[in-house]
C-alpha distance (Angstrom), angle and dihedral (degrees) to the residues before:
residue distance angle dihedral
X1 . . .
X2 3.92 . .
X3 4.01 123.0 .
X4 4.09 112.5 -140.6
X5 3.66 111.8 -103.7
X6 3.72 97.5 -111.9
X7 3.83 85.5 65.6
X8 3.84 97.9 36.3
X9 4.03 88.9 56.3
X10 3.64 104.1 35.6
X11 3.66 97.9 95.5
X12 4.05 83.9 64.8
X13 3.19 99.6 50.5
X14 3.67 91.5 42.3
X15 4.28 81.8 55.0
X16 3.71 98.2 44.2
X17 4.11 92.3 48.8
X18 3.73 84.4 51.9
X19 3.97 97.0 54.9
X20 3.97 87.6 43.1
X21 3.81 86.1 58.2
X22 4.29 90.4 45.4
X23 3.41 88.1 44.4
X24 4.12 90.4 56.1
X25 3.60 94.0 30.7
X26 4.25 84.7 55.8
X27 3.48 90.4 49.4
X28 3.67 101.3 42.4
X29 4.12 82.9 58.5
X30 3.77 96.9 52.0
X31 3.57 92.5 46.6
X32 3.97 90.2 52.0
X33 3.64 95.7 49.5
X34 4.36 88.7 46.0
X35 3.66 85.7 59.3
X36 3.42 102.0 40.8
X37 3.59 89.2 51.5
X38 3.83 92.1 44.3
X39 3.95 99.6 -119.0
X40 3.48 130.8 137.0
X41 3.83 117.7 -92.9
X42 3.31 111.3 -131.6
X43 3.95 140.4 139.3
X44 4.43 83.5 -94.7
X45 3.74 97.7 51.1
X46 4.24 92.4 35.6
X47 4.10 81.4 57.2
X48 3.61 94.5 47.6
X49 3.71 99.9 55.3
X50 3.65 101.3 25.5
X51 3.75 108.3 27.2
X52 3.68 95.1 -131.7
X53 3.68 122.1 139.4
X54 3.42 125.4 -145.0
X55 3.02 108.1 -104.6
X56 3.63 92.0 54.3
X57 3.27 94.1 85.5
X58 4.01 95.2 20.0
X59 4.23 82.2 88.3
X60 3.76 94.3 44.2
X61 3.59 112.7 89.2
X62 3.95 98.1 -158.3
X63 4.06 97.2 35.1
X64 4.01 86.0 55.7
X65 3.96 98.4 46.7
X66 3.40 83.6 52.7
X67 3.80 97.4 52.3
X68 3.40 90.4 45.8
X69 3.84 90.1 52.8
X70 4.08 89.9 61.4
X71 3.54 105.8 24.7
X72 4.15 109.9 130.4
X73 3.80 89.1 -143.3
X74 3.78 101.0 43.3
X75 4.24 88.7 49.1
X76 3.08 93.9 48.8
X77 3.89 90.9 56.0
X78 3.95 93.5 40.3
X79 4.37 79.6 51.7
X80 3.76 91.6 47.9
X81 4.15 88.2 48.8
X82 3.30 93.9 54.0
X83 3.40 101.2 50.1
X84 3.54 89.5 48.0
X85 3.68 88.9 48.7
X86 3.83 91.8 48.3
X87 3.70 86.6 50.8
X88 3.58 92.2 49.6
X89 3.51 84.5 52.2
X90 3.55 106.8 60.4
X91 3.77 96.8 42.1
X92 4.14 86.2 57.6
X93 3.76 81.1 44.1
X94 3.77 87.4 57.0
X95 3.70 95.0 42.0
X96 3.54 88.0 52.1
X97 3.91 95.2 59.4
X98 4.12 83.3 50.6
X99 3.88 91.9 53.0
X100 3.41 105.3 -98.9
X101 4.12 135.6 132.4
X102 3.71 119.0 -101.8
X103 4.14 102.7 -121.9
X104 3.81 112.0 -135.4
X105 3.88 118.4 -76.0
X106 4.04 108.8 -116.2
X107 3.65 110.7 -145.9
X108 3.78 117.6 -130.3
X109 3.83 106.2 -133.6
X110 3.99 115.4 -156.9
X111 3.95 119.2 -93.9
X112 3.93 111.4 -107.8
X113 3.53 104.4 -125.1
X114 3.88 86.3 -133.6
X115 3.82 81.2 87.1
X116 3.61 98.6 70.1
X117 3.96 96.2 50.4
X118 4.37 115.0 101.7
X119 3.68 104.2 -118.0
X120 4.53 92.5 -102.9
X121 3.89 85.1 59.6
X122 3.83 92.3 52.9
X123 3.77 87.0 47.3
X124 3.80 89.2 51.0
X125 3.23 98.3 45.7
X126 4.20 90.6 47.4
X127 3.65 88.8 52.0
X128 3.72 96.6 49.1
X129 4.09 86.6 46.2
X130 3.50 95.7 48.9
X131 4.22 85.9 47.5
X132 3.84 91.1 50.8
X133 3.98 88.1 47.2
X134 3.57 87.4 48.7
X135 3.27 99.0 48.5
X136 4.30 97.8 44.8
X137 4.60 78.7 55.3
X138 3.97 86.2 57.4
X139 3.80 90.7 40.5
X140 4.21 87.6 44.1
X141 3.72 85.0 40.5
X142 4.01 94.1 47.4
X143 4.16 87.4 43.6
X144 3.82 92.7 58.5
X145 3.63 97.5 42.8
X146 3.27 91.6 53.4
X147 4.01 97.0 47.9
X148 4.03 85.5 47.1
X149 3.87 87.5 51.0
X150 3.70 96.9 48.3
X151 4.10 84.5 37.2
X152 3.88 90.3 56.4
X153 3.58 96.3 40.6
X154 3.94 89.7 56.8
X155 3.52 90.1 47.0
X156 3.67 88.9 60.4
X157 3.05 104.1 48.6
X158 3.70 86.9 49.9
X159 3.71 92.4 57.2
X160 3.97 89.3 47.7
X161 3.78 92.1 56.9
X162 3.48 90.4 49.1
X163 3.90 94.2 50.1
X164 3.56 85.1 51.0
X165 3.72 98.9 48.1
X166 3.71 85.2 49.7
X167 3.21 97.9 53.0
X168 3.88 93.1 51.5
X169 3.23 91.9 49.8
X170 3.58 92.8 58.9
X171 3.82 92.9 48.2
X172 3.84 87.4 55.5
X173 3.77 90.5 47.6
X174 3.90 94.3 57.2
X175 4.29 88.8 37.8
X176 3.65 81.3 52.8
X177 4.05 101.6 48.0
X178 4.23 76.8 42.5
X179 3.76 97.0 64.5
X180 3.65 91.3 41.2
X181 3.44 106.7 49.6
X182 4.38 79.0 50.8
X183 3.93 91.4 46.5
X184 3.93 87.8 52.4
X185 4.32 91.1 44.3
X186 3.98 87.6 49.4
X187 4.15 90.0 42.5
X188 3.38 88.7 48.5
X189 3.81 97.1 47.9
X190 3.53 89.7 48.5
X191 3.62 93.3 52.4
X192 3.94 89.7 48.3
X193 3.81 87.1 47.0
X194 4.09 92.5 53.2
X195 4.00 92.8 47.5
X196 4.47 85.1 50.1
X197 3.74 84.5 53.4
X198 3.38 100.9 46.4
X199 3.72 95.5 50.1
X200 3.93 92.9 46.9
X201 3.87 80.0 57.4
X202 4.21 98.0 52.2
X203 3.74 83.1 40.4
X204 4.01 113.9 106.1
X205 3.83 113.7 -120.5
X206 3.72 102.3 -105.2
């Protein structure tokens, strides 16, 4: 008796959407508390209140949108694009009003703070990445062997019960064919004891 895999795995997806919501709900906090305290929020001061590495919430999609939402440095670039783009703006607005075609507009996308790391920090924080994935396939691993384990031990003990029901039920088969095979011997006497009465009674007294 097997369970389908969405139901066998749920409980670990259930877990890992709960430590991508800690993970945000961490971050969120630290964040908070840099601005209220006016600091810069960065992936140094985030560590410092919080403990959280970066690449904690590097691999979560929602915790890192919001970083990059209230990171000091990556503002301050998104600021300094859109004054350049305003700028940009206005002297295409100005060519404009001499005849001239507006060029396209080239969006300025956000610096990854990867950039700023020294190359030994990016290889420290690959090898601690590739540990953590490592280790959440032996935890993944671990999980599933356990469900199959528990799985096959159920199934077991399923198939023992039956064997054992079966196995009654055959004993209460043959106690069954038993008791009739003596019910039709006694009905059978009786019916041979009836027929010797009834000719004793047609029988003349001798």
């Amino acid at each position: 008796m097997t369970l389908p895999s969405d139901n066998r795995y749920a409980h670990l997806r259930a877990s890992a959407a709960a430590q991508k919501q800690t993970t945000v709900d961490r971050l969120s906090q630290a964040i908070t508390q840099l601005e209220a305290e006016g600091r810069p929020v960065n992936t140094f001061t985030i560590k410092e209140v919080s403990g959280m590495d970066y690449m904690a919430y590097y691999r979560n999609r929602e915790a890192f949108q919001l970083f990059q939402e209230h990171s000091t440095h990556l503002r301050k670039k998104r600021e300094q694009g859109q004054a350049k783009h305003q700028v940009a703006i206005r002297g295409k607005s100005r060519k404009l009003g001499k005849g001239q075609s507006v060029a396209h507009t080239v969006k300025v996308s956000p610096r990854d703070p990867l950039l700023d790391y020294k190359r030994p920090r990016l290889v420290e924080l690959l090898h601690a990445a590739r540990a953590e994935r490592d280790e959440a396939k032996r935890q993944a691993q671990a999980a599933r062997a356990e469900v199959e384990q528990r799985m096959s031990a159920e199934r077991n003990d399923l198939e023992q019960r039956y064997h054992k029901l079966l196995q009654e039920h055959m004993r209460c088969g043959v106690i069954i064919a038993k008791l009739e095979a003596q019910v039709a011997e006694y009905l059978a006497f009786m019916e041979r004891f009836r027929s010797s009465l009834q000719r004793e009674e047609h029988e003349p007294d001798q």
